[in-house]
C-alpha positions in Angstrom: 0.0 0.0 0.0 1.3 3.3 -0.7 1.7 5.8 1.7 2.1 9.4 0.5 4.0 12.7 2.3 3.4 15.6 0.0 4.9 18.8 0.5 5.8 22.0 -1.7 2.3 24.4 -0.8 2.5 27.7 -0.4 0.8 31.6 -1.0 1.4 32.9 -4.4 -0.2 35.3 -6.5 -2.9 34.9 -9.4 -0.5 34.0 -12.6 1.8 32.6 -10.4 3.5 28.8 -10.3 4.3 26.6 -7.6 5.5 22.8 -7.7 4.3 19.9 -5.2 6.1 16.9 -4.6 5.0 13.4 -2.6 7.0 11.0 -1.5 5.2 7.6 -1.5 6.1 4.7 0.0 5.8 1.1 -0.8 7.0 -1.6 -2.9 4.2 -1.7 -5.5 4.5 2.4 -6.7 6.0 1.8 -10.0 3.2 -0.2 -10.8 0.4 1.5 -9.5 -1.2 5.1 -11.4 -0.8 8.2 -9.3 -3.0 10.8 -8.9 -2.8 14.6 -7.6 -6.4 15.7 -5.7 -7.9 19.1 -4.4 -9.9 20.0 -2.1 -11.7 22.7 -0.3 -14.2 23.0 2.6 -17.5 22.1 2.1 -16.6 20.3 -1.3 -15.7 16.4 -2.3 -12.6 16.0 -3.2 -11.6 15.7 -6.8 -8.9 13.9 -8.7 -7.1 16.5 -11.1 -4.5 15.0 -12.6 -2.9 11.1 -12.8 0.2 9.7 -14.2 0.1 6.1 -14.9 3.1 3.8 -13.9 4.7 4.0 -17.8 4.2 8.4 -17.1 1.5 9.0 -19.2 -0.7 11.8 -17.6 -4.4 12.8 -17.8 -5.6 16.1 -16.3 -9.3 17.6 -15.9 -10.0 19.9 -18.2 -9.8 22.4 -15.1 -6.2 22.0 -15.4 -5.2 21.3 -18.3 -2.1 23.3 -20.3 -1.6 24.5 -17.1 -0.4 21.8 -14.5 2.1 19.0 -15.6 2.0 15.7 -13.6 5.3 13.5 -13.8 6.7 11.0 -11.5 10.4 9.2 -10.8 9.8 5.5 -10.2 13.3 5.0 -9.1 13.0 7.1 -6.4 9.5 6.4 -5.5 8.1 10.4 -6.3 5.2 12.5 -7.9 5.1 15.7 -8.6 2.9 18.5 -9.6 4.2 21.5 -11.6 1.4 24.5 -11.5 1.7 27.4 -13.7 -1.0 29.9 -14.4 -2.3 29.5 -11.2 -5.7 31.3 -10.3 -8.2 32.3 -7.2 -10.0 28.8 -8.0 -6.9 26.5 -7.5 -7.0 27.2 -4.4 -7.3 24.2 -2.4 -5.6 21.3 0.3 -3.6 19.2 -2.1 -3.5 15.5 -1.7 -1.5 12.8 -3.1 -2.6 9.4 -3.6 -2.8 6.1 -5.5 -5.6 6.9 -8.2 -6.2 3.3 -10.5 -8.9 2.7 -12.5 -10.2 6.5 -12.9 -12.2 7.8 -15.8 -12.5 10.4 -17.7 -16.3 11.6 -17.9 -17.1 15.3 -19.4 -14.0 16.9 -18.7 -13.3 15.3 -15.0 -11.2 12.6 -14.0 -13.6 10.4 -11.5 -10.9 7.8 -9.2 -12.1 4.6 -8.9 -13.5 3.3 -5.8 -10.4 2.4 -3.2 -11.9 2.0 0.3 -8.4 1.5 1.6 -6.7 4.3 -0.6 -4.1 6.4 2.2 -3.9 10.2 2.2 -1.0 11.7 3.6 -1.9 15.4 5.9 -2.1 17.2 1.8 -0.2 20.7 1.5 -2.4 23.7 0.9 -1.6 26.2 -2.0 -3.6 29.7 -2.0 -3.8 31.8 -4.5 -4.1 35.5 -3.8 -3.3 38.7 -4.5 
């Protein structure tokens, strides 16, 4: 099971980019898709971008051309590279195992993982 530590939040202004990392433990993380989630009070939480073990990404169209998902399987990492960043994006950002997710009308929807861990997330605001 993989158990994430992300880190990298921070305040920065409207247009602005910031970059998150997670550390994730466990033996199967090459092998299992990674995913980057938001959140903010009062809302679910939503999957925004994954990267499958081989790297190939998928983002919500709420992202898109302007966040960039990648990992390093060697060294057991994701990251999230935000640019373009607006009022919106602001959120508690999570990091987390994300197999089997779709893509329905411009969202990426996780598949169901009762036992999926979240690490404490890192909170980026965006503000002028």
């Amino acid at each position: 099971q993989v158990q994430p530590v992300e880190s990298g939040g921070g305040l920065v202004q409207p247009g602005g980019s910031l970059s998150l990392s997670c550390a994730a433990s466990g033996i199967t993380f090459s092998f299992t898709t990674m995913g980057w989630y938001r959140q903010v009070p009062g809302k679910e939480r939503e999957l925004v971008a994954a990267v499958t073990g081989d790297g190939t990404a998928h983002y919500a169209d709420a992202v898109k051309s302007r966040f960039t998902i990648s990992r390093d399987n060697a060294n057991n990492m994701v990251y999230l590279q935000m640019s373009s960043l607006k009022p919106e994006d602001t959120a508690v950002y999570y990091c987390a195992t994300a197999d089997h997710f779709l893509w329905l009308d411009g969202r990426l929807i996780a598949g169901s993982a009762p036992n999926r861990s979240w690490g404490q997330g890192t909170q980026v605001t965006v503000s002028s």
